[in-house]
C-alpha positions in Angstrom: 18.5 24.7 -30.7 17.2 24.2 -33.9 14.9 20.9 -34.3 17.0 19.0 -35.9 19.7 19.2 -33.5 16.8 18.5 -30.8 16.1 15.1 -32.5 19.7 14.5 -32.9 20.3 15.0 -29.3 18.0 13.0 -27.9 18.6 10.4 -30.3 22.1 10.5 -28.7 20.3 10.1 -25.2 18.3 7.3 -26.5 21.2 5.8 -27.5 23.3 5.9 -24.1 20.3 5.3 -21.7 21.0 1.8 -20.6 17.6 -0.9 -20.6 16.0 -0.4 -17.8 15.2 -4.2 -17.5 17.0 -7.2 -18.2 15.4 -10.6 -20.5 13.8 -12.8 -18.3 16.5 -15.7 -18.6 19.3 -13.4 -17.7 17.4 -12.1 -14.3 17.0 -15.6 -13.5 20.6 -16.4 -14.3 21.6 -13.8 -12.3 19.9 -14.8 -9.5 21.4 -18.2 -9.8 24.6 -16.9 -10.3 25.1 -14.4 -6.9 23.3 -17.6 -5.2 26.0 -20.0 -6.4 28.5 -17.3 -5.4 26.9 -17.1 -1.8 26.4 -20.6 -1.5 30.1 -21.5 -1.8 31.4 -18.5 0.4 28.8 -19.0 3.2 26.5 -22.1 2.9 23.5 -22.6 1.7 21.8 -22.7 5.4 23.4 -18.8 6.5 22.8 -17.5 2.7 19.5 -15.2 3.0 17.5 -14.7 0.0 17.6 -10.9 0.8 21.5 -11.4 0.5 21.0 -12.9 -3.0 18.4 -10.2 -4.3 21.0 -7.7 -3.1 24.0 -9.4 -4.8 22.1 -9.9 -8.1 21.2 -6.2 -8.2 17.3 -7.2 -8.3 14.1 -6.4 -6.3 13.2 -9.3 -3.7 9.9 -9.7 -5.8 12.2 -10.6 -8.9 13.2 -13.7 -7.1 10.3 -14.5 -6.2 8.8 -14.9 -9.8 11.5 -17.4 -10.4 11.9 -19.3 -7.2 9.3 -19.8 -4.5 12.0 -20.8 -2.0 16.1 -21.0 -1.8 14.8 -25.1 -2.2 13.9 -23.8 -5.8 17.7 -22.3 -6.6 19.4 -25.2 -5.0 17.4 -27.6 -7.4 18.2 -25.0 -10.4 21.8 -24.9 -10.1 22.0 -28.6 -9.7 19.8 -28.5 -13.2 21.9 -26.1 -14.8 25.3 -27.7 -13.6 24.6 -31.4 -14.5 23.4 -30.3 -18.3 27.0 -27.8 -18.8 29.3 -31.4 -17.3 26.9 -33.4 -20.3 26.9 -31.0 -22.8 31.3 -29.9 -22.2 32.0 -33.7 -22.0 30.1 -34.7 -25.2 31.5 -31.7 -26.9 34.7 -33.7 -26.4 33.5 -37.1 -27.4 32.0 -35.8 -30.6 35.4 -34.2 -31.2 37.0 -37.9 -31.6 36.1 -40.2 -34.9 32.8 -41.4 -34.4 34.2 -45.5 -34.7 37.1 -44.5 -32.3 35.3 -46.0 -29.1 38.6 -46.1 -26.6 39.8 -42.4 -28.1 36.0 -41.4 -27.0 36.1 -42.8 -24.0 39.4 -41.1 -23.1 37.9 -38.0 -24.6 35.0 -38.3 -21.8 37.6 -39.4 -19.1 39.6 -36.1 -19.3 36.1 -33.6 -20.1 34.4 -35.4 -17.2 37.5 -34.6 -14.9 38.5 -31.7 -16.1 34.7 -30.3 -15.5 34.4 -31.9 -12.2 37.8 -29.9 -10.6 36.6 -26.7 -12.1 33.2 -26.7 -10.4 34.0 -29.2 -7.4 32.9 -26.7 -4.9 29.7 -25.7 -6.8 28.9 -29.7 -7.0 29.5 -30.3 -3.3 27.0 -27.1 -2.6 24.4 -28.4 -5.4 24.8 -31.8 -4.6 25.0 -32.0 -0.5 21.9 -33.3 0.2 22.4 -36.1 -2.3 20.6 -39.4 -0.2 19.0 -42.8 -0.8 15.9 -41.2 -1.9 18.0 -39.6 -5.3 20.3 -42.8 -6.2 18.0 -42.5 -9.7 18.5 -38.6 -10.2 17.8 -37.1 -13.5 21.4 -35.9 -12.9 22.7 -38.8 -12.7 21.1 -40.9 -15.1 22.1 -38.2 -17.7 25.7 -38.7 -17.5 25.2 -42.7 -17.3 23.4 -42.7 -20.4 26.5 -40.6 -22.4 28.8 -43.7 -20.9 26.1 -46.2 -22.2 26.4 -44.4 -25.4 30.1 -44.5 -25.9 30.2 -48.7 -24.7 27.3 -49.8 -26.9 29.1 -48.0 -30.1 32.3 -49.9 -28.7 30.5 -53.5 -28.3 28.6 -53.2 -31.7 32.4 -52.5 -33.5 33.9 -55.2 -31.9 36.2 -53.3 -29.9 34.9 -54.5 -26.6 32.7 -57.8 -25.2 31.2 -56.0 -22.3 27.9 -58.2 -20.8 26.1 -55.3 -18.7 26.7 -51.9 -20.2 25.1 -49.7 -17.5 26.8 -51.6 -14.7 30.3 -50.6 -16.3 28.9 -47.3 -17.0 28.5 -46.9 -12.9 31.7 -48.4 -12.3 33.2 -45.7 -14.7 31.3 -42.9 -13.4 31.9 -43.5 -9.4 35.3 -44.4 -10.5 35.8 -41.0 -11.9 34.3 -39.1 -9.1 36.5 -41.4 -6.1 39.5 -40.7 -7.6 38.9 -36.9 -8.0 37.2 -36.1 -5.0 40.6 -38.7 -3.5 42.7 -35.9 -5.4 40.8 -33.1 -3.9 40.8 -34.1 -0.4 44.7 -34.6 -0.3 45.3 -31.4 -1.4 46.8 -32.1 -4.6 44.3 -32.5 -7.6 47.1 -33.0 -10.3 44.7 -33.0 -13.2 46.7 -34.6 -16.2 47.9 -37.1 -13.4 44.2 -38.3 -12.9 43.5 -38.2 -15.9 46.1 -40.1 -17.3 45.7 -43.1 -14.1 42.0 -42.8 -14.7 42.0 -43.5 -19.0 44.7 -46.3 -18.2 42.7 -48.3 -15.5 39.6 -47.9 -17.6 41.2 -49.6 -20.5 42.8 -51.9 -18.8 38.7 -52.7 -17.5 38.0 -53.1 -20.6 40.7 -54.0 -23.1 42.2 -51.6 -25.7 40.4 -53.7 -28.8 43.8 -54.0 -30.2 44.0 -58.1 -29.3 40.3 -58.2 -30.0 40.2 -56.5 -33.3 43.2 -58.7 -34.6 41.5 -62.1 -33.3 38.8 -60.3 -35.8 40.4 -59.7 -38.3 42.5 -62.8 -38.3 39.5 -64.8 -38.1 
């Protein structure tokens, strides 16, 4: 073989060998990922982290550069799940006119459903241990502040007279999540059904703006 077609070949070798590590964000997402996997099929309490490692295709000492305990994964996922539900529902709020406040607050109605029955089981596994001690979660707080967002642009426009924004926010929020999880545990999570009782009780809570804007305008 002459020595060009040495360099050819193993340029060709070069080319096929497959990295023999992974970036640092996707071994950690891939521990996250078999643990999420695990934790839905069998618990968190009878998942081992040996089970993990071997499900993510990494050595045990991977995990441990991550997470210092199956503690540290639980409080990841929960991380990573509550910033997808913010950043999928305000995807669909920004999608609506900016001075449309009742088309944004539909918009956040059907996102926030629509993420919450696609990863219900991952949210009960995440969120199981969710007690007194958390009522003020990051989490939480994350997804009341979008709602505060969407009824403050509403109030300034005139659209709605709302007195405490955060208040309705909560009301809004644990009103979304009864009438899923409701759904769920009958058996029968109809999802354009819930969303469509949901966005009508919520604007019946707070008025349309149609009667308000014409007082307005009329005025």
């Amino acid at each position: 073989m002459s020595k060009v077609q040495r360099q050819h070949a193993g340029a060709r070798a070069t080319g096929a060998r497959k990295p023999r590590t992974k970036p640092a964000e996707v071994r950690r997402d891939d521990l996250m990922d078999a643990a999420a996997r695990l934790f839905i099929a069998k618990g968190i309490d009878a998942t081992t982290i040996d089970e993990i490692v071997a499900s993510a295709d990494v050595a045990k000492g991977t995990f441990y550069h991550y997470f210092a305990a199956k503690t540290d994964v639980i409080a990841a996922l929960r991380d990573r799940f509550a910033q997808g539900f913010v950043a999928r529902v305000q995807a669909a709020v920004d999608a609506c006119p900016a001075g449309d406040a009742v088309g944004r607050l539909c918009a956040w109605t059907a996102a926030a459903v629509g993420a919450y029955l696609d990863q219900f089981q991952l949210h009960d596994i995440v969120f199981h241990d969710f007690g007194h001690d958390r009522r003020q979660s990051a989490e939480h707080d994350a997804v009341i502040d979008q709602l505060m967002t969407i009824l403050a642009a509403g109030i300034q426009k005139g659209t709605w007279s709302i007195e405490s924004p955060r208040s309705t926010a909560i009301v809004i929020f644990h009103g979304m999540h009864g009438v899923v999880d409701d759904a769920i545990a009958a058996g029968s999570p109809d999802r354009a059904q819930i969303i469509d009782t949901l966005s009508a009780l919520f604007r019946r809570m707070l008025g349309d703006g149609t009667s308000r804007r014409a007082e307005r305008d009329s005025a």
